[in-house]
Structure formats: structure tokens, C-alpha cells
C-alpha positions as CSV (number, residue, x, y, z in Angstrom):
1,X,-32.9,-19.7,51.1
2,X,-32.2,-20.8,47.0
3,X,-34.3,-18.4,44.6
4,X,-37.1,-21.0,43.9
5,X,-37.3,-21.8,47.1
6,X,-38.6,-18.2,48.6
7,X,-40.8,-18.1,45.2
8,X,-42.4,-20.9,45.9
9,X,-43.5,-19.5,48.7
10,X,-45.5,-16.9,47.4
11,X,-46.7,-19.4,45.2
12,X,-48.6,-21.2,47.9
13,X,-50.2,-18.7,49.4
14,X,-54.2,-18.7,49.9
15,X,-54.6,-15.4,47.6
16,X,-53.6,-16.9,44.6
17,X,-54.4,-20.3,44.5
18,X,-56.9,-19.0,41.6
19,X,-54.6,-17.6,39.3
20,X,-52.1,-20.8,38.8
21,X,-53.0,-20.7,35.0
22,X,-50.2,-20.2,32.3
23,X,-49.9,-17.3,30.3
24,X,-50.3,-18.2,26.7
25,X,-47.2,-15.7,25.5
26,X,-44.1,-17.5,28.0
27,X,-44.8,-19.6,31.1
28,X,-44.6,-18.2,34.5
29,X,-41.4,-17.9,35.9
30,X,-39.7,-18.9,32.9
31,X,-36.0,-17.4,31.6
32,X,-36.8,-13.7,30.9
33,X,-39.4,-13.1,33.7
34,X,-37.5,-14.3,37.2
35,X,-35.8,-10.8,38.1
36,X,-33.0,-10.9,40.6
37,X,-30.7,-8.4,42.3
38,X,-28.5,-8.2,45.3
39,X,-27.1,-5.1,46.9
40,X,-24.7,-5.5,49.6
41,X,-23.2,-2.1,51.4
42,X,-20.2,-1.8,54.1
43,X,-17.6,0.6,55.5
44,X,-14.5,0.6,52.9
45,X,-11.9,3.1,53.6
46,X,-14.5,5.0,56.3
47,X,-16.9,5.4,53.8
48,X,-20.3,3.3,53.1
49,X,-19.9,1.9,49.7
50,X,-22.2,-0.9,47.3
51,X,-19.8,-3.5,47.5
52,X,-21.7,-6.7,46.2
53,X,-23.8,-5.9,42.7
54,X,-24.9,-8.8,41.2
55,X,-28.4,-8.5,38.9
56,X,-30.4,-10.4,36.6
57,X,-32.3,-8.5,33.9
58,X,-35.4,-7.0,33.8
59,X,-33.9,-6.0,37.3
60,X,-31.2,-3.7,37.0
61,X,-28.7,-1.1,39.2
62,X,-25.9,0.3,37.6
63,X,-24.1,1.8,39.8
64,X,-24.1,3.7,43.2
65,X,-24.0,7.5,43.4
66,X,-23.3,10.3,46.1
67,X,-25.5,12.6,45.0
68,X,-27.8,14.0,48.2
69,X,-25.4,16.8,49.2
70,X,-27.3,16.9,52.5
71,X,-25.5,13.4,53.4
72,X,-22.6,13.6,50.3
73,X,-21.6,10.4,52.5
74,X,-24.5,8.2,51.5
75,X,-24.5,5.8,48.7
76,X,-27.7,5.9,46.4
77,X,-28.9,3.4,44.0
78,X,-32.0,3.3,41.6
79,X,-33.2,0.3,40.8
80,X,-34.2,0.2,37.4
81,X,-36.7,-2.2,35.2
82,X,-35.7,-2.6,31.8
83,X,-39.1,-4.5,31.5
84,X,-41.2,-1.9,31.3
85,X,-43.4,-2.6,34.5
86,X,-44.8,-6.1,36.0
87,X,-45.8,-8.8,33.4
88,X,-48.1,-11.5,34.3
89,X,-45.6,-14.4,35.7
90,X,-43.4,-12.1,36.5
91,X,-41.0,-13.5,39.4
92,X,-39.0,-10.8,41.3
93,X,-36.4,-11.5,43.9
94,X,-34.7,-8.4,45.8
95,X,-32.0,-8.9,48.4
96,X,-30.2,-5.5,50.6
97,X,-27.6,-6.0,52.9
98,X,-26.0,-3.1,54.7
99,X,-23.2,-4.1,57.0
100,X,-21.8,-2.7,60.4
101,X,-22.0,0.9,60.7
102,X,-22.7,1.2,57.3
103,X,-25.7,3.9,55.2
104,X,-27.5,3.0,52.0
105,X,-30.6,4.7,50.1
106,X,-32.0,2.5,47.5
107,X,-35.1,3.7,45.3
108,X,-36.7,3.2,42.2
109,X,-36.7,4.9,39.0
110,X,-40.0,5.6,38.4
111,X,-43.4,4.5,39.4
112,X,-43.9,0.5,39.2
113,X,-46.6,-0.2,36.6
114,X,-48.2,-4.0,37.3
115,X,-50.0,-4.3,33.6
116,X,-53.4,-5.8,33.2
117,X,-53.4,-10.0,33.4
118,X,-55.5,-12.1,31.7
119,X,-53.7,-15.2,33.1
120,X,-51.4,-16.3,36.5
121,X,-50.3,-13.3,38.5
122,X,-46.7,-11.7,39.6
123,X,-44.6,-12.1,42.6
124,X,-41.8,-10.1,44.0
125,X,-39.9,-11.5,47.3
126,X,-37.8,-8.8,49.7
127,X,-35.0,-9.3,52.2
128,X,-33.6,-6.3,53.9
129,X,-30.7,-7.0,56.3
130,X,-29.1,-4.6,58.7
131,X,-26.1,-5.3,60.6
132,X,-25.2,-3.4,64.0
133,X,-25.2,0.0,63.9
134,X,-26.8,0.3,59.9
135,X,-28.6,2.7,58.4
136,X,-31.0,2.3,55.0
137,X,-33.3,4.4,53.4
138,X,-35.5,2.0,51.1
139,X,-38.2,3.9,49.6
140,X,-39.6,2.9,46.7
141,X,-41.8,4.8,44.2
142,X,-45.8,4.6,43.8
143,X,-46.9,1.4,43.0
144,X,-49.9,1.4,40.6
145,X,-51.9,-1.7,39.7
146,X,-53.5,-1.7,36.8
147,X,-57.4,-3.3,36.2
148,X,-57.5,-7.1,36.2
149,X,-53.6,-6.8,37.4
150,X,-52.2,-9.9,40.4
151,X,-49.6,-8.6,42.4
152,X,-48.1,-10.5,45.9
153,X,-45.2,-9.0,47.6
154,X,-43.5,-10.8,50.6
155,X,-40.5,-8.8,52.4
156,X,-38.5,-10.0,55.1
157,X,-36.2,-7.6,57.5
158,X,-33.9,-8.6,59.5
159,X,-32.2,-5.4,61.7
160,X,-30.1,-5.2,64.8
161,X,-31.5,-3.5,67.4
162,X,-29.4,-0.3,67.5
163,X,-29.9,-0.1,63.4
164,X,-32.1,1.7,61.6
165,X,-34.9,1.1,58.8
166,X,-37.3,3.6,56.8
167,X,-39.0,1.3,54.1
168,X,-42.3,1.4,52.9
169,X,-45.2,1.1,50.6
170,X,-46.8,3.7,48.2
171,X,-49.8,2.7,46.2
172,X,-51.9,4.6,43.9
173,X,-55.4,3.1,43.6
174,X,-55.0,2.6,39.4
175,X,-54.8,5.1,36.7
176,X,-57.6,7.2,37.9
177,X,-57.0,9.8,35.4
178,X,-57.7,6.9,32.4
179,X,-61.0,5.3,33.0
180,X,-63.3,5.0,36.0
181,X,-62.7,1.2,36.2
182,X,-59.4,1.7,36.7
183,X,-59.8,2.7,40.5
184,X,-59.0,-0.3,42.8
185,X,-59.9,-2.3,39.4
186,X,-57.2,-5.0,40.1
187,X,-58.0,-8.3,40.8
188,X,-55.3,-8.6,43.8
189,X,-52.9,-6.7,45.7
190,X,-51.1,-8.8,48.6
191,X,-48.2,-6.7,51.0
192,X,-47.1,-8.3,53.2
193,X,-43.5,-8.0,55.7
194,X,-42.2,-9.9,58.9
195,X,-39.3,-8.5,61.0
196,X,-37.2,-10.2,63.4
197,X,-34.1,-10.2,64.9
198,X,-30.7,-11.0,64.3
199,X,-31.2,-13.7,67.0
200,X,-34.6,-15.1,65.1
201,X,-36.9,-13.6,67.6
202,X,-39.7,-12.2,65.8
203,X,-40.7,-8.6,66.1
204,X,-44.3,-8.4,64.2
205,X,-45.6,-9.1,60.8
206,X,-48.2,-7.2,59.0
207,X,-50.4,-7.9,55.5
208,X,-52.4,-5.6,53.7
209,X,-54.9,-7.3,51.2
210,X,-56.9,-5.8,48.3
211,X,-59.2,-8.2,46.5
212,X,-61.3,-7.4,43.3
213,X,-64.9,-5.9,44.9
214,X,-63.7,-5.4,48.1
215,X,-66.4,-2.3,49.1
216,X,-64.3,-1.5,52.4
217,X,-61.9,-0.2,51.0
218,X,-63.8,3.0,51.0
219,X,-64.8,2.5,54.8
220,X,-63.9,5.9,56.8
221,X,-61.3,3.9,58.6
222,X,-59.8,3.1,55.6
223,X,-59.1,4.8,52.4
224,X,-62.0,6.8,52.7
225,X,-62.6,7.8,49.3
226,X,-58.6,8.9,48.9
227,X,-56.8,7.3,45.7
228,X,-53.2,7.4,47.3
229,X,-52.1,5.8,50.5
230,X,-48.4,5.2,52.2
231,X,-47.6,2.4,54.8
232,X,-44.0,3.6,56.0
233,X,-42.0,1.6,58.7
234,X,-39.1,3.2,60.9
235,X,-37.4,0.4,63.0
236,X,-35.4,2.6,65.0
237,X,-34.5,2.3,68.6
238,X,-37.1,3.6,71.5
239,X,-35.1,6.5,71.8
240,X,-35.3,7.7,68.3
241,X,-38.4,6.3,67.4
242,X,-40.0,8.4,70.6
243,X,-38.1,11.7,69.2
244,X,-39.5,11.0,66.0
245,X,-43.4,10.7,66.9
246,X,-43.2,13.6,69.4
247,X,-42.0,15.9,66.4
248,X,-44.2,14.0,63.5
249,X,-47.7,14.9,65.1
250,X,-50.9,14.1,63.5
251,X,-52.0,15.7,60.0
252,X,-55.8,15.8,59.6
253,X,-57.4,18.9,59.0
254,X,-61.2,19.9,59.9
255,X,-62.2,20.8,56.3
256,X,-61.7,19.2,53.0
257,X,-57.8,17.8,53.6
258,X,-56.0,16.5,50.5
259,X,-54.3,14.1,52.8
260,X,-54.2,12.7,56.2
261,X,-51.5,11.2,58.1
262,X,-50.5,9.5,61.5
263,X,-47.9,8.1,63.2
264,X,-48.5,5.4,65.6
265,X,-45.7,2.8,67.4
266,X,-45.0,-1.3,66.6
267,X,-45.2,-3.8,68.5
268,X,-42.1,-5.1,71.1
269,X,-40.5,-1.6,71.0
270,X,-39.7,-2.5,67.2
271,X,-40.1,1.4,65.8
272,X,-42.8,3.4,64.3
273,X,-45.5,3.3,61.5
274,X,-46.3,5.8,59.1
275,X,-49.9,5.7,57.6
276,X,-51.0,8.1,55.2
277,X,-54.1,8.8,52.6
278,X,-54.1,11.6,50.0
279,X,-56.0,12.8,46.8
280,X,-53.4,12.4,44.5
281,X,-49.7,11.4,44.7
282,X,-48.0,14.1,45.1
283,X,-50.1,14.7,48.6
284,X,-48.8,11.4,50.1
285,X,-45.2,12.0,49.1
286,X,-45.5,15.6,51.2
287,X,-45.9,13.8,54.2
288,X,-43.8,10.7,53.3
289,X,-41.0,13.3,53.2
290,X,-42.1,15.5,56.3
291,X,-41.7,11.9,58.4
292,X,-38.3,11.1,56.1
293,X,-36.9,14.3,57.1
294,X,-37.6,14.0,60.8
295,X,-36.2,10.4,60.6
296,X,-33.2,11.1,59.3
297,X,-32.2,13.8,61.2
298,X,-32.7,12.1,64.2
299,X,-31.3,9.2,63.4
300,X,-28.0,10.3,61.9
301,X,-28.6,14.1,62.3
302,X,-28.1,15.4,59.0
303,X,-31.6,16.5,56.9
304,X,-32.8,16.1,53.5
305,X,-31.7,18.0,50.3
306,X,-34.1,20.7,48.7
307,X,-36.7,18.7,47.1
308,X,-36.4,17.9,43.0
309,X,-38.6,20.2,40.5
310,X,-40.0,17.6,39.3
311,X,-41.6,15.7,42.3
């Protein structure tokens, strides 16, 4: 499907039929605000390697790196925003391919920022592809949404049955630490993703939606007063994905937890789910990475490298 054609998409969907306004500084969508890259991996030599690059600025990878010395095998790229975070019309498009038998693990640089909007919104569309027998690690950073911020994200997987997917969502509620407003202060967060097979036969689709004044989003069965929150997916097959929850487990303690977590299974045998809730950041990512480690070492039995300093 051509570029404009999955935008437009997004562009009709119910949740932003109120923000079709221009921005006074550049129109939506125009030349300097549609952000494009595609990433296409496959077996060269014996080795999984980024064989297709091509990227339109303020989306950018540079190159691919075998850096995790726990799997020196696997190909890693960061994707990069010269942009400075998500502008109001702002227009991403994001396509991953990894062929037959072929590993990937594609992340972001650094948190992504969606700035304040006093006009329109900002879209971003996903397509993740695995071939038979592939394995990709797609996690990207936090995403935090600043007050009065529109953001819609659509992503699309198509996976073989016997390949295997970890990709998910990390969102931070605003920049708690700058003002009280800032806390679910966004006008509108849309996450949505549809999987399906090779074949066309669909597997499940999902949406989470975060409107401006939205008081249950606090509700116990929700976020529950936390500020962070995770929505991981592992399409795996049955086998793996039962492995997995039997070692995962359920993290909620009696008294004063700084994050809770759960594992539960997708519809039609598709994988598992990851849902967690934490006080700050850096809570979320602890458990983001316990169910990353158990993932990967069941799925291509090799574990994750010592954690960074910094994280």
C-alpha cells in the first residue's frame, strides 16, 4: 500500500476527526514532516544482515551493529529522529522486514517526545513482517506525550507461524516531574495493531485509547494511580509461548509495589501479552527485560547481555 495511502488511513479515523486544522508554521504532512524508513534483514553469507536501508529524514538509521555479545550474531539498529521529537502534522511511516531464518533488534535512541499541539495532530503507521522461521526484537523506548499533545499509531504485523515477535508499547503518563498538568494532560493517545498471517487470516487486533479527561484511567483495573505502563506482545508458537508464561509468573506484591506485571495468552494460539504498571520508568523496563530475557532464551536460547549503567 503507497505512503499516502496507509496515512490516510489514520486520517480517517473517528479519534481525530477534531483535529483536521492546519498548523499555522507548515501544513500537515507537508515536505519536512512525512518521515519514512524501511529496514529489510535476511541470511547473507549465514549471517542475518540489514540488507535494504532506505530513510527519509526526520527518520533516520545509519547503520546496523553487532554489538549484544550475548547474541554477537544479531544485527541491531537505532532508529534515530533528527527532529527532535513529534511535531504537530507530523506523518511517520515505518516498514521491518526480516526474511527466512533471519534475527533483527531494532530500537530507538532515546525516549520519543510528542510536543504540545495547538493545531492538527501526528500520525505514525507500522508494518512488521516476518518470514518463516524469523526472529525480531522491536522494542522501542518510553513514549511520552506531552499536555495538549495528538498522537495515533497504527501497526500492522504480519509473522509466519513458526517466527517470532517481541514488540511493544512503553508510555510514560507526561513529564510528571515538570508540572502536575502534565500527567495524562494530552489531548489523545490512539495504539492500535492487527496481526495476521502470511495467508491473510487474521489473528486479533487490539486498541488502546487515551482521551483528554478520561477519569478511568486511574480505575484499579487500569493504571491505578501508576505513571508508567508497558503493552508487550510475543507471537511465538504455542510451544514457546507456554515455556515462556510458565517461567514469567505474576509480579504483584501485597504491600506498596513499584510495579506490577502479568502475563496472559492471545487469541487463536497467536502468543502472549505482557502488561505492566510502574511508578517510574525505570520500574516498567525491569520487568520489560525480566519477560525479554525469558523470551529470548527460549526462543533462540541464548540470553541478554549485562544491563547498560545507564538504564
Amino acid at each position: 500500500m503507497a505512503l499516502h495511502a496507509q496515512l490516510g488511513l489514520l486520517d480517517a479515523a473517528r479519534e481525530v476527526r477534531d483535529f483536521q486544522d492546519e498548523p499555522a508554521q507548515m501544513r500537515a504532512a507537508a515536505p519536512g514532516k512525512v518521515g519514512e524508513l524501511r529496514l529489510g534483514f535476511g541470511m547473507r553469507g549465514g549471517r542475518s544482515v540489514l540488507h535494504d536501508l532506505y530513510r527519509v529524514a526526520p527518520l533516520l538509521v545509519q547503520r546496523a551493529l553487532y554489538w549484544d555479545e550475548a547474541m554477537p550474531d544479531l544485527p541491531i539498529c537505532s532508529i534515530i529522529s533528527v527532529g527532535g521529537g513529534i511535531l504537530q502534522g507530523d506523518r511517520y511511516k515505518i516498514d521491518i522486514c526480516v526474511g527466512e531464518e533471519a534475527c533483527a533488534h531494532v530500537t530507538t535512541q532515546s525516549a520519543n517526545r510528542i510536543h504540545l499541539m495547538d493545531a492538527n495532530y501526528a500520525s505514525q503507521h507500522q508494518t512488521l513482517t516476518l518470514e518463516a522461521g524469523a526472529y525480531l526484537e522491536y522494542l522501542p523506548d518510553f513514549t511520552i506525550p506531552y499536555r495538549d499533545s495528538r498522537f495515533i499509531n497504527q501497526t500492522d504485523i504480519v509473522i509466519a507461524e513458526d517466527a517470532t515477535l517481541l514488540y511493544g508499547e512503553m508510555v510514560l503518563a507526561g513529564r510528571k516531574h515538570h508540572h502536575e498538568s502534565e500527567r495524562f494532560g494530552l489531548d489523545l493517545l490512539s495504539v492500535a495493531v492487527a496481526v495476521r498471517r502470511p495467508g491473510g487470516r487474521k489473528l486479533f487486533a487490539e486498541k488502546i485509547l487515551i482521551e483528554k479527561g478520561d477519569g478511568s484511567v486511574d480505575l484499579p483495573a487500569v493504571m491505578r494511580g501508576y505513571d508508567a505502563f508497558a503493552n508487550i506482545l510475543c507471537l511465538t508458537p504455542p510451544p514457546i509461548a507456554a515455556r515462556i508464561k510458565g517461567r514469567f509468573g505474576t509480579h504483584f506484591p501485597a504491600e506498596a509495589p513499584r510495579a506490577i506485571s502479568g502475563v496472559s495468552r492471545l487469541p487463536n494460539d497467536a502468543g502472549l501479552m505482557l502488561r505492566a504498571v510502574g511508578m517510574e520508568t525505570y520500574d516498567v523496563r525491569r520487568e520489560v527485560r525480566r519477560f525479554w530475557q525469558i523470551v529470548r532464551e527460549e526462543a533462540r536460547g541464548q540470553t541478554l547481555p549485562q544491563d547498560f549503567l545507564w538504564r
